[in-house]
C-alpha positions as CSV (number, residue, x, y, z in Angstrom):
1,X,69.4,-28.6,-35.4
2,X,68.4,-31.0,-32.2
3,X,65.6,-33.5,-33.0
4,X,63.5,-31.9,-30.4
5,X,63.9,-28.5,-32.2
6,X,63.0,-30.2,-35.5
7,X,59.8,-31.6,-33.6
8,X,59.0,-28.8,-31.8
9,X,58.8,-26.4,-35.4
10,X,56.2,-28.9,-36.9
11,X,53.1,-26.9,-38.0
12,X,50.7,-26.4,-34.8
13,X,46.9,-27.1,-35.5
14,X,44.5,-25.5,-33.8
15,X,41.6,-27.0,-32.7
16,X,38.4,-25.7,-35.0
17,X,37.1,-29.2,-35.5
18,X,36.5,-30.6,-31.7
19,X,36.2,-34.5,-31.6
20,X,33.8,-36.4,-29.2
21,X,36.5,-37.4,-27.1
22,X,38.1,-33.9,-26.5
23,X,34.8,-32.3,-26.4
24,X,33.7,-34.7,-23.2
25,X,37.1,-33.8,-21.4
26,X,36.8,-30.0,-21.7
27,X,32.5,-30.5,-20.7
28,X,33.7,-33.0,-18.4
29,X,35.8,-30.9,-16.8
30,X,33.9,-27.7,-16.5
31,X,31.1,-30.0,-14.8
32,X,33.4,-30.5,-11.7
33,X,34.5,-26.7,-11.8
34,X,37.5,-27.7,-12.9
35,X,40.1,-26.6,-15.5
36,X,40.4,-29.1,-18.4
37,X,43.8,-30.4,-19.2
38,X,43.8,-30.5,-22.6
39,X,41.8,-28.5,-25.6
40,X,42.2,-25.0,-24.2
41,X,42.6,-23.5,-27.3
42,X,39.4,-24.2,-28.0
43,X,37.9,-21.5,-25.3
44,X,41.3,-19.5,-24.8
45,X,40.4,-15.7,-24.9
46,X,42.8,-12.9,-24.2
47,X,46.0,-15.4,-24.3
48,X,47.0,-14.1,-28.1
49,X,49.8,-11.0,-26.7
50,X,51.7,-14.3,-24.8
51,X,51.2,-16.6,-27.9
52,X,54.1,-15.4,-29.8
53,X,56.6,-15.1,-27.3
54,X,55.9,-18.3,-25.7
55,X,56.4,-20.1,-29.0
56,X,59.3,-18.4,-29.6
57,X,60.7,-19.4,-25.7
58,X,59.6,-22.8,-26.3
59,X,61.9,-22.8,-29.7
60,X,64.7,-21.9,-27.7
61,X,64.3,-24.3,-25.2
62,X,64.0,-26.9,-28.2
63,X,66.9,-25.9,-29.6
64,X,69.2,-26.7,-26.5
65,X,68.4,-23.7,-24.5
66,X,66.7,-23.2,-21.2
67,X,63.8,-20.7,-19.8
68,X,62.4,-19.0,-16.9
69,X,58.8,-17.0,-16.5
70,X,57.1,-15.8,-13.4
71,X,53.2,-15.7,-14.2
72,X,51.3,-13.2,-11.2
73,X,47.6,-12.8,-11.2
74,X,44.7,-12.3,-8.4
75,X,42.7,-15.2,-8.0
76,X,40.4,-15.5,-10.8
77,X,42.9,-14.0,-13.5
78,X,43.1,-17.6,-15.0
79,X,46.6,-18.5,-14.0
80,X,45.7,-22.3,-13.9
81,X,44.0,-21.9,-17.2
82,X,47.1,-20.4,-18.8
83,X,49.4,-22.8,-17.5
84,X,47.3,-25.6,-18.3
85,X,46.7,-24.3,-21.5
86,X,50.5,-23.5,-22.3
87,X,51.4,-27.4,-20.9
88,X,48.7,-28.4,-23.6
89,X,50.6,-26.2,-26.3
90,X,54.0,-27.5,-25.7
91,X,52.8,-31.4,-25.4
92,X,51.8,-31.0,-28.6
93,X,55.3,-30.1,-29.9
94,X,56.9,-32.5,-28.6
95,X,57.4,-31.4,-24.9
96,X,56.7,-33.1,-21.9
97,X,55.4,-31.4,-19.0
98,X,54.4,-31.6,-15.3
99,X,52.2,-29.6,-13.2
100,X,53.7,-29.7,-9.5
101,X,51.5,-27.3,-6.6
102,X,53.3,-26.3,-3.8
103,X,52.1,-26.3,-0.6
104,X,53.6,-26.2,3.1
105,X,53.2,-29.7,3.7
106,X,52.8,-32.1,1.2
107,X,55.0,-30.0,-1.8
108,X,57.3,-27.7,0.6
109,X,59.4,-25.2,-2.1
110,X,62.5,-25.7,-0.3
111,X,63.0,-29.9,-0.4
112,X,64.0,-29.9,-4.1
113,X,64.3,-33.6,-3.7
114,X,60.3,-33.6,-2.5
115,X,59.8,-31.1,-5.4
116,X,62.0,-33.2,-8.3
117,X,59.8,-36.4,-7.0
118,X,56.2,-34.4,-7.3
119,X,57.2,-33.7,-10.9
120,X,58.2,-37.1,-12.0
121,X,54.6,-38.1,-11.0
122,X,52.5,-35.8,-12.2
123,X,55.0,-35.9,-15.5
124,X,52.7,-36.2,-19.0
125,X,53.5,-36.1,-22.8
126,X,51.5,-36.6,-26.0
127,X,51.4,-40.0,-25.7
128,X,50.8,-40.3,-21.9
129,X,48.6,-38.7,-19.6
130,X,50.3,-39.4,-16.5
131,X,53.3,-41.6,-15.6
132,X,55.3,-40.6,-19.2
133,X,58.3,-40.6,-17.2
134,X,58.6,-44.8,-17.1
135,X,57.7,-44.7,-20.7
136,X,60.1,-42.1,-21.7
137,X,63.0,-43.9,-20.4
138,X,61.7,-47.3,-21.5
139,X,62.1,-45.5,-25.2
140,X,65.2,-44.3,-24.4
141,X,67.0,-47.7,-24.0
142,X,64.8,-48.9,-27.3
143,X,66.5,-46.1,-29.3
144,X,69.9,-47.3,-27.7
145,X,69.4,-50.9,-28.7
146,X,68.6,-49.8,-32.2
147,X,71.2,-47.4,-32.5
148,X,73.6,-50.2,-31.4
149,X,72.0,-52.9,-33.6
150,X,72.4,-50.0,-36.7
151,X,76.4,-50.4,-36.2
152,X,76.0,-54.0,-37.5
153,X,78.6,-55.5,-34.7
154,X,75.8,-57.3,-32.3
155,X,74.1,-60.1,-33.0
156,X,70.6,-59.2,-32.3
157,X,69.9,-62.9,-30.6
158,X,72.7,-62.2,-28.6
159,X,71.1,-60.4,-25.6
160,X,74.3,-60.4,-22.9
161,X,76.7,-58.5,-25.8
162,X,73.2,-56.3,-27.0
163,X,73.0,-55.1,-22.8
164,X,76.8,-54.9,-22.5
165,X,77.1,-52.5,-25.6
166,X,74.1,-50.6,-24.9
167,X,75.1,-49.7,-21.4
168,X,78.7,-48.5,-22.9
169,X,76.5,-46.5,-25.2
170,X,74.5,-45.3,-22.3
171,X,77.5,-44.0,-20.5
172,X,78.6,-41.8,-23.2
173,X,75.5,-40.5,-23.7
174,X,74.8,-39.6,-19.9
175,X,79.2,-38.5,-20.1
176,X,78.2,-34.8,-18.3
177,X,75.7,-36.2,-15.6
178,X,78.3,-39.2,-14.7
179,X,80.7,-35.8,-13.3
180,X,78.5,-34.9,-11.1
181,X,76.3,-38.2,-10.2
182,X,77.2,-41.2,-11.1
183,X,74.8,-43.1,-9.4
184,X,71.5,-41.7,-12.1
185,X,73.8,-44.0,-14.7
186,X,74.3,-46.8,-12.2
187,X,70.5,-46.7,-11.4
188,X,69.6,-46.9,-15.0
189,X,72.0,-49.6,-16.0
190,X,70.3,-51.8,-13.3
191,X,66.8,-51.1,-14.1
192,X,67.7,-52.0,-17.7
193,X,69.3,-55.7,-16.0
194,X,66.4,-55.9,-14.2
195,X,64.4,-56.0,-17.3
196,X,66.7,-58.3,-18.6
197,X,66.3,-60.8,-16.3
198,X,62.4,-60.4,-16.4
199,X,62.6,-59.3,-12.5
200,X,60.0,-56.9,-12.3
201,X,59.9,-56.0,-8.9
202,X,63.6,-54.8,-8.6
203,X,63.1,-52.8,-12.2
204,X,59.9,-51.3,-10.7
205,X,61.9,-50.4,-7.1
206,X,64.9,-49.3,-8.9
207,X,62.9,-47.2,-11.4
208,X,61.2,-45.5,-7.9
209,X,64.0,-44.5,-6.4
210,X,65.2,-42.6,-10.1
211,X,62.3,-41.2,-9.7
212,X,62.8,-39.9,-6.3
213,X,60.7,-41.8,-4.5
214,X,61.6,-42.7,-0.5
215,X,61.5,-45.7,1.2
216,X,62.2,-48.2,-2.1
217,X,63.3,-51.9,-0.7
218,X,67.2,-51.8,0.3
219,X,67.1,-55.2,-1.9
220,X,66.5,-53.5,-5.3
221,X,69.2,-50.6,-4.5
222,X,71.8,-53.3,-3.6
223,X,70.7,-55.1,-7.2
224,X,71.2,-51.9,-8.8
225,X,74.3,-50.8,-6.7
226,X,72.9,-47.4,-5.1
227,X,72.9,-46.2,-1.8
228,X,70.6,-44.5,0.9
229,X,67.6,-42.1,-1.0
230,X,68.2,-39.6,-2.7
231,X,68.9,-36.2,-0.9
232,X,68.2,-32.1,-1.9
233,X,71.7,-32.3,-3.6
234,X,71.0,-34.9,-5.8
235,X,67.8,-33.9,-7.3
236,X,69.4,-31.2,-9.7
237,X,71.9,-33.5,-11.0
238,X,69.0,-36.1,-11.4
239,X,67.0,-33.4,-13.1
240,X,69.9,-33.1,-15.6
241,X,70.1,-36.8,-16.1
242,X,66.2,-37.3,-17.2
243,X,66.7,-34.0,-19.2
244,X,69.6,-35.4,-21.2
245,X,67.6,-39.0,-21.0
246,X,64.3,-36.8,-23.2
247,X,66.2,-35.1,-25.8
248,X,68.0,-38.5,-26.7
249,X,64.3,-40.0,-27.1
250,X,63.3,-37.1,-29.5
251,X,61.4,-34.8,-27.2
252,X,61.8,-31.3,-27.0
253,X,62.1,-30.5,-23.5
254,X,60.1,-30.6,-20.2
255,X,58.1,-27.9,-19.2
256,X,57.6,-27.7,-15.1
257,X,55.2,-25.4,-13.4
258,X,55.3,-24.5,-10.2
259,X,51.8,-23.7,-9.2
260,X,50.6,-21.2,-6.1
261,X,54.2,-20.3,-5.0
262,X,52.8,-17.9,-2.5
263,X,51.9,-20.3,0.1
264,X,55.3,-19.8,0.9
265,X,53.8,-16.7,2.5
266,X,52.4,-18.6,5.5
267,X,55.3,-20.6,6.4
268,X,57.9,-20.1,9.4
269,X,60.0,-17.1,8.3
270,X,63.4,-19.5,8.4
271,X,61.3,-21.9,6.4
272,X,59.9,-19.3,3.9
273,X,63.4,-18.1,3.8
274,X,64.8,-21.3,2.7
275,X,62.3,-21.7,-0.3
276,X,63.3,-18.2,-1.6
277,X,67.1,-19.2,-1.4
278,X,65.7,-22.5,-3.8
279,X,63.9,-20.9,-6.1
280,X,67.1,-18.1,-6.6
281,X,69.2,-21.3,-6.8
282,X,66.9,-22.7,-9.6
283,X,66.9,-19.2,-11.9
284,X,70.7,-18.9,-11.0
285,X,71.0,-22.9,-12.7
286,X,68.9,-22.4,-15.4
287,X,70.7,-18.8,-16.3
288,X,73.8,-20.8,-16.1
289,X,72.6,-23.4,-18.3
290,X,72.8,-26.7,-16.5
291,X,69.4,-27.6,-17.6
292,X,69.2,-27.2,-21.3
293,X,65.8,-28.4,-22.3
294,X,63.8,-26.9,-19.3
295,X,61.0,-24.2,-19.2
296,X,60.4,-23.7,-15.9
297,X,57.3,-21.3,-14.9
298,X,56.2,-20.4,-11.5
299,X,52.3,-18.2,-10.5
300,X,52.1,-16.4,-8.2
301,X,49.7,-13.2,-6.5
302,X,51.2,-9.7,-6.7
303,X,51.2,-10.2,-2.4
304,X,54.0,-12.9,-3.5
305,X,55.8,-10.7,-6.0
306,X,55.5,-7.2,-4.3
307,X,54.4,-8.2,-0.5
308,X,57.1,-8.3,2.7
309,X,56.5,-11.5,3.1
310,X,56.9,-12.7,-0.6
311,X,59.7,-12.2,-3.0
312,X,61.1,-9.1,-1.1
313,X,62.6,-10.9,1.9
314,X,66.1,-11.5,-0.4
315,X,67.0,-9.2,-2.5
316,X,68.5,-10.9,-5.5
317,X,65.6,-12.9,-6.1
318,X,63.6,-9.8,-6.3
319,X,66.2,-8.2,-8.5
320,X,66.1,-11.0,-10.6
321,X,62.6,-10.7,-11.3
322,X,61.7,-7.1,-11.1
323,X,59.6,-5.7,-13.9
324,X,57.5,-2.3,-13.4
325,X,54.0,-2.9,-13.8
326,X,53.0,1.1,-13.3
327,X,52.4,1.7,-17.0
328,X,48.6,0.6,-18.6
329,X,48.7,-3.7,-18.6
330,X,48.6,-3.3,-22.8
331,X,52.1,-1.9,-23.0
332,X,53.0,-4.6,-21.2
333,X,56.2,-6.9,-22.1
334,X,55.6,-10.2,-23.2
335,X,59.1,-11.0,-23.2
336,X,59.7,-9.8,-19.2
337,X,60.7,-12.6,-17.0
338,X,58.0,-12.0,-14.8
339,X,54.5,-11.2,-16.6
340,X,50.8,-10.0,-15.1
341,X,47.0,-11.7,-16.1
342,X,44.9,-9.0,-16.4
343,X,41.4,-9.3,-14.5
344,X,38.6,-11.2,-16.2
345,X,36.1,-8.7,-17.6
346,X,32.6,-9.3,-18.4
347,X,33.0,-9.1,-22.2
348,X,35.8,-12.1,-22.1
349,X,33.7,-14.1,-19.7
350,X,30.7,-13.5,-22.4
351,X,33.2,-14.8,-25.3
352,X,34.2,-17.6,-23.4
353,X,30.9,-18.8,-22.8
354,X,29.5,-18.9,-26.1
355,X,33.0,-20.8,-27.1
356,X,32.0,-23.3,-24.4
357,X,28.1,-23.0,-25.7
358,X,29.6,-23.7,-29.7
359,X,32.2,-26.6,-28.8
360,X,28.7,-28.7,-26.4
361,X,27.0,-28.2,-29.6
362,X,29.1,-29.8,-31.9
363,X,28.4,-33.4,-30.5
364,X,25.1,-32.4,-28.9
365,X,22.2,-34.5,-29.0
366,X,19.7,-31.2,-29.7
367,X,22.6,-29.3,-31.0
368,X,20.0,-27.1,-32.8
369,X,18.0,-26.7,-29.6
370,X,21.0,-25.9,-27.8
371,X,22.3,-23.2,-30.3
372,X,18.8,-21.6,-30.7
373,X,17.6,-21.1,-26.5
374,X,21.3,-20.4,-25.7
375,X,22.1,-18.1,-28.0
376,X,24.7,-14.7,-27.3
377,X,22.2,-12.6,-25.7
378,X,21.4,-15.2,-23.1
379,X,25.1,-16.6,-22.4
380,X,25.3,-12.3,-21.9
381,X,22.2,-12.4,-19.3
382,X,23.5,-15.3,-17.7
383,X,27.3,-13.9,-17.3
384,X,25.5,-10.9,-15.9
385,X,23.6,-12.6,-13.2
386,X,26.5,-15.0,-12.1
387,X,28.7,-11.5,-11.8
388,X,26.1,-9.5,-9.9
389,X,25.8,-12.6,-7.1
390,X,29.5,-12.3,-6.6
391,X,29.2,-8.7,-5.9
392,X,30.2,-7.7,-9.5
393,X,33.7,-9.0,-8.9
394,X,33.8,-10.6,-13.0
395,X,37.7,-11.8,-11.6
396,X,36.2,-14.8,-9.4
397,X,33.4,-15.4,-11.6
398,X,34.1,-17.8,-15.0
399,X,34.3,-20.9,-12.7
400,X,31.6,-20.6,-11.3
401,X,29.9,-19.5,-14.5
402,X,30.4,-22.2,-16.7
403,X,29.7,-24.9,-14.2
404,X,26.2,-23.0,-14.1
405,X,25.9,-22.9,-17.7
406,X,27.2,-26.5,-18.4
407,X,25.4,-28.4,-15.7
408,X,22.0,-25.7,-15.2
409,X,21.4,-25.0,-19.0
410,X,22.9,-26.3,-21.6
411,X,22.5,-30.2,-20.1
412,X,18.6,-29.4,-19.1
413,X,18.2,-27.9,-22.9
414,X,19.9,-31.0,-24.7
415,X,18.2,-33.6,-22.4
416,X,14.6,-32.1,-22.1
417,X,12.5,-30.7,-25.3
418,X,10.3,-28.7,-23.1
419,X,13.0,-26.8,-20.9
420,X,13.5,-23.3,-21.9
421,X,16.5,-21.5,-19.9
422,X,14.5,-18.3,-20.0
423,X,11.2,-19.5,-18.6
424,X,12.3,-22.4,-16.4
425,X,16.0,-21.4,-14.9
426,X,16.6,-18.9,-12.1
427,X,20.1,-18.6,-11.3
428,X,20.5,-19.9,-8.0
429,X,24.2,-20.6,-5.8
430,X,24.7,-21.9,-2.6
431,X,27.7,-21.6,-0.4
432,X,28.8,-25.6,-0.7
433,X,29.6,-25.0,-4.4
434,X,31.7,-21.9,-3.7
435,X,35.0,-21.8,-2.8
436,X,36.2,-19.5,0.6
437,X,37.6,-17.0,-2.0
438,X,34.1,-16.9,-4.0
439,X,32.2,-16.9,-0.2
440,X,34.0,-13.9,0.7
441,X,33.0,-11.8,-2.6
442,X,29.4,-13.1,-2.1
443,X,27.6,-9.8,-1.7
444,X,25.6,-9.3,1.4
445,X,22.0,-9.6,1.1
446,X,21.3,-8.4,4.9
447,X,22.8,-6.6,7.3
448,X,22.7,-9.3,9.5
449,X,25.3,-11.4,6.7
450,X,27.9,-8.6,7.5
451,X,30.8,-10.0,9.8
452,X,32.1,-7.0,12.3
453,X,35.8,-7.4,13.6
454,X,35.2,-6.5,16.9
């Protein structure tokens, strides 16, 4: 069984016992009416019919294999909080993972070589919130040197025959990349010299342009022995190189999301026509399985997946991912390559809110106070009020919600011993802390607040 497999079946803990540290990230983040990146167990609710089948994808993927799912969901269902909370799930089994957003200009779906950059930067592990990419490969050629040291032959004070074995060793290991690119191993063996020679400024250009990155000085590709940058053809086989380069450095795989894939929706038809033909391309790779070790995941609204202007325009992409969503959402597959979020209902938002309420009070300064005056019923009012401003829609609601109830109630309750959220808060929400979406659902309080196409 592969390392990464072995890693990836360790037992998973889940997180009863919150410490400080994790405790401030998940408050932190709900401050800023944000989703946290790590510690979403903690709060999940309604994620336990994906649990399974996710862990037994991910086990797959561990194991050599590769993996496709399409998440759809209205906005509000919680697809940011399920990928971030699946990314935090597979880090810690060993994966590494990287959140990539799509948009027209910045992230366009179509320029896999802009895409295969945006994920190298925003790559994380276990061991690294940001930038693991540098440090995955920088373990790589550690395990290399050791594993060349093990066979006894090299002197370990000898440092040109310990770089001339190790790149041998290198070239076998990378054997099916060098068909197709050569140039990933030719980059890597002159980032390693670079390092050799204690030159960090060609090791940092040359480790940019592995990493996709444009515009890298001509003087560190010429070090290096590459050419030009690197183009929409290259970034698969590049893809394939770092894969290959994370199993041999013991990790299980890299999970990539590809967030809000239906701003594709908004592009020039050609254009948007282009980023459907790359995102068939990238099933059709996986389902032939030139990336072994990738999950890759995309979200998506049902416009996207059902629409004329989505998924529809090419028919073997919607083939591909068809699934019939007529029946009731709880006989839903699990298992289906493309899966729905079901809308947030008041009863969830309820639960999660007194999860958030339990994990503040764990490390609270008036942790008694804060259990006491914020107790079920009132997380139940307070969910009630948030979702009767919105005009009852519950779906664009938790965000909102429990930035109100971190930053309006439970802060004022741990910080002063006279404020009671029943007698001294009234729910109050202006339109600079919602988002267009949330403006829209706002319900009108006067005629005059109706807008008339006319």
């Amino acid at each position: 069984m592969a390392a990464g497999s072995l890693r990836y079946l360790k037992e998973t803990t889940v997180m009863t016992d919150i410490s400080p540290q994790r405790r401030d990230e998940i408050i932190d983040a709900l401050r800023r009416g944000t989703v946290p990146q790590n510690g979403l167990d903690a709060f999940a609710v309604g994620l336990d019919k994906f649990e399974t089948t996710l862990d037994e994808e991910l086990k797959k993927v561990a194991a050599g294999g590769s993996g496709f799912k399409a998440i759809r969901g209205e906005y509000g269902c919680g697809k940011t909080f399920f990928t971030r909370w699946l990314c935090d799930k597979a880090r810690r089994n060993g994966f590494v993972t990287s959140e990539v957003q799509i948009s027209e200009t910045e992230t366009p779906l179509h320029k896999l070589e802009t895409v295969y950059r945006r994920l190298n930067e925003r790559m994380a592990s276990a061991d690294s919130s940001s930038g693991a990419l540098r440090n995955i490969i920088d373990s790589w050629f550690y395990a290399l040197e050791e594993d060349v040291l093990a066979e006894g032959s090299i002197d370990v004070n000898d440092a040109d025959a310990l770089l001339a074995k190790t790149n041998e060793l290198l070239e076998q290991r990378l054997s099916a990349v060098n068909n197709d690119s050569p140039m990933f191993s030719t980059a890597l063996r002159g980032y390693r010299r670079a390092q050799a020679e204690n030159n960090p400024a060609f090791a940092d250009g040359i480790f940019a342009w592995l990493a996709g990155q444009p515009n890298v000085a001509s003087a560190a590709k010429r070090f290096a022995g590459v050419k030009a940058d690197l183009d929409h053809f290259g970034a698969f086989t590049f893809l394939q190189g770092i894969l290959s380069v994370m199993r041999d450095s013991g990790h299980s795989g890299l999970v990539v999301i590809l967030d809000e894939v239906e701003t594709i929706q908004r592009v020039r038809s050609d254009v948007r026509d282009k980023c459907l033909n790359a995102m068939r391309q990238w099933i059709d790779e996986i389902d032939s399985g030139r990336f072994p070790g990738l999950y890759l995941v995309i979200t998506g609204t049902p416009a996207f997946f059902d629409g004329p202007n989505g998924l529809q325009r090419l028919e073997p992409l919607a083939q591909r991912l068809h699934v019939d969503f007529d029946t009731d959402s709880k006989f839903d597959n699990p298992r289906a390559v493309q899966v729905r979020l079901s809308p947030f209902s008041l009863d969830r938002m309820k639960e999660v809110g007194c999860k958030i309420r339990d994990i503040y009070s764990s490390h609270a300064q008036s942790a008694e106070r804060v259990t006491t005056l914020c107790d079920d019923a009132y997380i139940g009012d307070l969910a009630n009020a948030v979702a009767g401003h919105l005009g009852g829609k519950i779906g664009i609601a938790p965000r909102i919600f429990l930035k109100k109830l971190v930053n309006d109630v439970l802060d004022k309750v741990d910080f002063h011993d006279e404020f009671n959220p029943r007698e001294h808060y009234s729910l109050t929400v202006s339109e600079s802390e919602l988002t267009a979406v949330e403006r829209e659902a706002v319900a009108a309080s006067n005629v005059n607040d109706i807008e008339l196409d006319l």
